[in-house]
C-alpha positions in Angstrom: 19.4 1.3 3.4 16.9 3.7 4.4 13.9 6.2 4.4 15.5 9.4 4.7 12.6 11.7 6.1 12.9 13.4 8.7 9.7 13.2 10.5 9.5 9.3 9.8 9.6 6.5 12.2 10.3 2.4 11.3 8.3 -0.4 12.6 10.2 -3.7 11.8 7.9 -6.2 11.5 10.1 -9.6 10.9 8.5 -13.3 9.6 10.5 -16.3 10.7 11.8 -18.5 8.3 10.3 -21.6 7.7 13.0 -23.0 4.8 16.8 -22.5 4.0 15.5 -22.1 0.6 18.2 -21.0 -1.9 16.5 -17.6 -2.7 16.3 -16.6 0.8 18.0 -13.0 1.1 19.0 -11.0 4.2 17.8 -7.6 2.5 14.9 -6.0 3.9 11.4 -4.8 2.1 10.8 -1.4 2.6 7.3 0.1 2.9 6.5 3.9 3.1 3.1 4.0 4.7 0.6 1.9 6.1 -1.8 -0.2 3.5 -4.3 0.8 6.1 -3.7 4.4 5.4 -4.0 4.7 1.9 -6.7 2.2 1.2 -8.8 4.4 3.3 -8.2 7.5 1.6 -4.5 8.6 2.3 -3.9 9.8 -0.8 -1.8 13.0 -0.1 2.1 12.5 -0.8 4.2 12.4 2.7 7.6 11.6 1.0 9.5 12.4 -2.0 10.2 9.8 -4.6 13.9 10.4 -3.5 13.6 9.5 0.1 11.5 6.3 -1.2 14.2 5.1 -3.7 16.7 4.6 -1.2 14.8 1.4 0.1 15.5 -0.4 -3.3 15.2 0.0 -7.0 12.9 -2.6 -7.2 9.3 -1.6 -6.4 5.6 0.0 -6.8 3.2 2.4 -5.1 1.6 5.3 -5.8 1.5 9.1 -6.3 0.6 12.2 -4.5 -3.5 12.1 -4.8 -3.4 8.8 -6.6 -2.6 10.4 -9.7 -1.7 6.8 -11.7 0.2 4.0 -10.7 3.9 3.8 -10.0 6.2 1.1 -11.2 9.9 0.9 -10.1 11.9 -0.4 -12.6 16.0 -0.9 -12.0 16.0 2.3 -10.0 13.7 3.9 -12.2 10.0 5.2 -11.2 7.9 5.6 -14.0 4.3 6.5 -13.5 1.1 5.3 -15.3 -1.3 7.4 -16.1 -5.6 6.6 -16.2 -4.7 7.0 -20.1 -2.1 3.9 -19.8 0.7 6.8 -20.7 4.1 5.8 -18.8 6.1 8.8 -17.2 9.4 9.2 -15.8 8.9 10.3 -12.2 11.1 13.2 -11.2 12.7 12.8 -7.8 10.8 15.4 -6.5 7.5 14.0 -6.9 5.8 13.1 -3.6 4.5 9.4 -2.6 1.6 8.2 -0.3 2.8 4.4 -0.8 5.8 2.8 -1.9 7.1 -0.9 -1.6 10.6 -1.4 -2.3 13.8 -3.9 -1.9 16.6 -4.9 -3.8 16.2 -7.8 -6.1 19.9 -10.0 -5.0 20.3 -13.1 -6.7 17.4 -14.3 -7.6 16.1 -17.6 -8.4 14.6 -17.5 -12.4 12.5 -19.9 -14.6 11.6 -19.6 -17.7 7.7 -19.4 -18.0 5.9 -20.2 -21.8 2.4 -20.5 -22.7 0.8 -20.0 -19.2 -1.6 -17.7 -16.9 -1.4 -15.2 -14.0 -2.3 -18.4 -11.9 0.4 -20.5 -13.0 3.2 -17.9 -12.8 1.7 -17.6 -8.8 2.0 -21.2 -8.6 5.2 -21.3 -9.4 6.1 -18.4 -7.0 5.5 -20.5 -4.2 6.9 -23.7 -5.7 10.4 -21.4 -5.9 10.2 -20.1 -2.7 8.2 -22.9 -0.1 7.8 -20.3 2.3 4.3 -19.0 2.8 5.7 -16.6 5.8 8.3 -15.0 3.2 8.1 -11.5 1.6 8.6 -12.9 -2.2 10.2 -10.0 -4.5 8.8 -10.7 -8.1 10.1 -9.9 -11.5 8.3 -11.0 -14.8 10.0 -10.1 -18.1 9.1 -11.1 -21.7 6.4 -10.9 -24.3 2.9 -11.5 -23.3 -0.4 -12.7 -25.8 -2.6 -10.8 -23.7 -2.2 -8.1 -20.8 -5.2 -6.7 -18.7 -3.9 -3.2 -16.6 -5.5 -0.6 -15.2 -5.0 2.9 -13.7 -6.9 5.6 -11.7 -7.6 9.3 -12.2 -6.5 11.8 -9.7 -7.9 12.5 -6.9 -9.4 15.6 -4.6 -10.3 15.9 -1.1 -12.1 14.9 0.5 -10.9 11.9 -0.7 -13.1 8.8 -0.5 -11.9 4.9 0.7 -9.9 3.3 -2.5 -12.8 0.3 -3.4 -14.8 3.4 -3.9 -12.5 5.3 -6.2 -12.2 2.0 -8.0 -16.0 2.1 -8.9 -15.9 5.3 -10.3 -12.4 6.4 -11.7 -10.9 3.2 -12.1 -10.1 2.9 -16.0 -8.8 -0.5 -17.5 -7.1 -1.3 -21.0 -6.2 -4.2 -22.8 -2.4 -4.8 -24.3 -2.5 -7.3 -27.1 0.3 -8.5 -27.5 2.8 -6.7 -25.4 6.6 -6.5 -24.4 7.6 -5.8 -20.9 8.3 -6.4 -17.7 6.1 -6.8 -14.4 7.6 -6.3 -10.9 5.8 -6.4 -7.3 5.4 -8.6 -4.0 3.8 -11.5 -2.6 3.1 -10.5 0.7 1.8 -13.0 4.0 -0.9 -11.9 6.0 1.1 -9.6 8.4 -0.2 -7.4 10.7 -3.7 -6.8 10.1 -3.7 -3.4 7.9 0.0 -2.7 7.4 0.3 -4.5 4.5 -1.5 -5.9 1.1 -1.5 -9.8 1.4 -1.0 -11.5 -1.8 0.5 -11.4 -5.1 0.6 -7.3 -6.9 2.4 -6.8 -9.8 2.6 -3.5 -11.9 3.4 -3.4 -15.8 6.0 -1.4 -17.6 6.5 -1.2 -21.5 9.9 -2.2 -23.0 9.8 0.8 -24.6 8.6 2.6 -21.4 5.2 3.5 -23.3 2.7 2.3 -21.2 2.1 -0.3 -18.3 0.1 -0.2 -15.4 -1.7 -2.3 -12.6 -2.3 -5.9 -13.3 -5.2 -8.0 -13.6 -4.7 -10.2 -15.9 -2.1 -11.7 -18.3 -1.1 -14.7 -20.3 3.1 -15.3 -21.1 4.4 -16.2 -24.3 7.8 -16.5 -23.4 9.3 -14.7 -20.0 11.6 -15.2 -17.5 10.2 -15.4 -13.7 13.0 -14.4 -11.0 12.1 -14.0 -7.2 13.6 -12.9 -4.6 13.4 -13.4 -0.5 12.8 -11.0 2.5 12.0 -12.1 6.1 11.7 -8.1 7.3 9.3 -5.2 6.3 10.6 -2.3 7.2 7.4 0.2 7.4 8.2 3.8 7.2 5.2 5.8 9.1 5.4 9.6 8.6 4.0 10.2 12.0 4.4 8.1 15.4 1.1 8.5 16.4 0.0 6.6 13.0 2.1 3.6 14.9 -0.7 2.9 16.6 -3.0 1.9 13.2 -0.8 -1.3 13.2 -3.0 -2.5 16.0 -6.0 -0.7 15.8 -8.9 -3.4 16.1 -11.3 -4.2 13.4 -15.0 -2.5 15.6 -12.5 0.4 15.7 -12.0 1.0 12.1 -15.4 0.5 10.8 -15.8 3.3 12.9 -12.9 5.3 10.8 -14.4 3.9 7.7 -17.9 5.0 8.6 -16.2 9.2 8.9 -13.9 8.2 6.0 -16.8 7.5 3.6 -19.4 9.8 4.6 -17.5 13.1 6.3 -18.1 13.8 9.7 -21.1 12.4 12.0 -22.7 12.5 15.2 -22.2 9.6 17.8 -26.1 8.6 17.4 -25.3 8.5 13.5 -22.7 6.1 13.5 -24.3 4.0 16.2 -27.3 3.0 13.8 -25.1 2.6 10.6 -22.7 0.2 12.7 -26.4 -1.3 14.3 -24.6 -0.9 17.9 -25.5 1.0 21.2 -24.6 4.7 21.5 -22.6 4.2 24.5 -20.6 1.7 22.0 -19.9 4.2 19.6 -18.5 6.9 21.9 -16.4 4.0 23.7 -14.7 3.4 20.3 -15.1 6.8 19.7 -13.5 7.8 22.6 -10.1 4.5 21.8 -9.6 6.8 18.5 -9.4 10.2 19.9 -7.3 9.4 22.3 -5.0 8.0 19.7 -5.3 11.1 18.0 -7.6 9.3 15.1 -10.6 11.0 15.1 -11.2 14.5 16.6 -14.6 16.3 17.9 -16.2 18.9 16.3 -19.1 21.3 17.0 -21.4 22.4 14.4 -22.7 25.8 15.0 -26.3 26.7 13.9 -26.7 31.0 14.2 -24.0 31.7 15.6 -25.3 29.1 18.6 -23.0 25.7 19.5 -24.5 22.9 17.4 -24.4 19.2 17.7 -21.5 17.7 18.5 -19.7 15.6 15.3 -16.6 13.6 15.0 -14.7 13.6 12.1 -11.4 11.7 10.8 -7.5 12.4 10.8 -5.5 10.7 8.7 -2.3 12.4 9.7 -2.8 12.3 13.5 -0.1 13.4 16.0 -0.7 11.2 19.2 2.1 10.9 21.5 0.9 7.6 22.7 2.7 4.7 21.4 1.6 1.1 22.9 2.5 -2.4 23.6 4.4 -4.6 21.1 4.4 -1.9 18.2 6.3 0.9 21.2 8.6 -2.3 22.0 9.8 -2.4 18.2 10.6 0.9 18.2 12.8 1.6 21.2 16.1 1.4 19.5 14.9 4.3 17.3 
């Protein structure tokens, strides 16, 4: 099992495992992309739904631009819409972020009369491993069901909390039949993954669904499933180095993400450090291929000089434990 794209390298990232719990599974999690990435505004698809699929049948993510929510159920993607309107995905659609696997015998309860908090409880009552991936399926009928969705994006695209204030939409599904599927992630490494319990809805009649926030069971069955490897497909080596890109580094990235390009003087005062600061982190990023310099030019005269982000950077420097990892490849 595998991304199939041709420009993409794997990171293996693998957790240890701290039980011989009887959902534990060999299978892998697959990831296209890192959470880094698109929560900062990598929003353009870098792999068909295709290539994704063949990292499991059992998933979520999103769509080129952020155009709705994607829910993988059994093998098929289905995509939510900011009207709460489920599509099939066809298989050339393109992806910014998926998380996939393979649910193999999984360990089920039956849940009744309970919240979002108590199905997480029992998550990690089933599984006693806080380092584990956690595969999660949720499937019944549901009092209450609070989703949302987001519109479609255009560059240049602002940092996801943002797009969350502004073309988030939210709807409420009372009562509803379904099925929920997603992750409970560990901390990994900082950035390359979302830590915590996501879930995505999908209709039993495939009508509607979408990111959840909320949700009460009436009756549903609860299986999980365990990985102790993330496989992270990365669409360019030189983004291989995000996996250990240190926290002063990307306020710097957020600072271009949110507001465009700035001068060195510019970040320095919105990040309240020196100026020599800023151009040393400045300087980390662009030699990672990160951020790039730009002039801007005033009549036809050179300008001041601004630095601006790259999302899709294509560094050939590839360091320490992350270049370690991916020497077999």
């Amino acid at each position: 099992m595998s991304f199939d794209t041709p420009l993409i390298a794997a990171v293996t990232l693998q957790r240890q495992r701290l039980s011989d719990a009887d959902t534990t599974s060999d299978d892998a999690t697959f990831q296209l992309q890192l959470a880094h990435v698109l929560l900062e505004g990598g929003y353009d698809g870098v792999a068909t739904m295709a290539e994704a699929l063949k990292g499991g049948d059992h998933g979520l993510g999103a769509l080129d631009r952020l155009d709705g929510e994607v829910v993988v159920v059994d093998g098929e993607p289905w995509q939510i819409d900011f009207r709460g309107v489920a599509h099939l995905i066809p298989p050339e659609a393109t992806t910014p972020f998926m998380v996939v696997s393979h649910l193999h015998s999984p360990h089920a309860r039956t849940l009744r009369d309970c919240s979002l908090e108590h199905v997480a409880a029992v998550v990690e009552e089933l599984v006693h491993d806080p380092g584990a991936v956690v595969a999660i399926r949720l499937e019944g009928t549901f009092t209450r069901v609070l989703a949302r969705s987001v519109r479609p994006q255009s560059p240049p695209y602002r940092p996801f909390a943002e797009v969350c204030l502004t073309d988030e939409v939210r709807w409420v599904m009372a009562p509803f039949e379904g099925v929920f599927v997603g992750f409970r992630f560990p901390d990994l490494a900082e950035g390359s993954t979302i830590a915590g319990l996501h879930l995505h809805a999908l209709a039993a009649d495939r009508s509607t669904g979408g990111h959840n926030y909320e949700l009460h069971v009436q009756e549903a069955v609860l299986s999980v499933g365990v990985s102790h490897e993330v496989v992270i497909a990365l669409p360019d080596r030189g983004m291989v180095d995000l996996l250990e890109t240190p926290r002063a580094m990307r306020a710097v990235q957020r600072q271009l993400l949110r507001h465009g390009p700035r001068s060195t003087p510019d970040i320095a005062a919105s990040l309240e450090i020196t100026v020599g600061e800023a151009l040393r982190r400045l300087d980390w990023l662009a030699d990672r291929g990160h951020v790039e310099a730009i002039t801007a030019r005033v009549g036809g005269q050179g300008g001041d000089l601004r630095w601006r982000a790259r999302l899709n950077s294509h560094s050939g420097r590839v360091q320490s434990s992350v270049s370690e990892r991916l020497a077999d490849f």
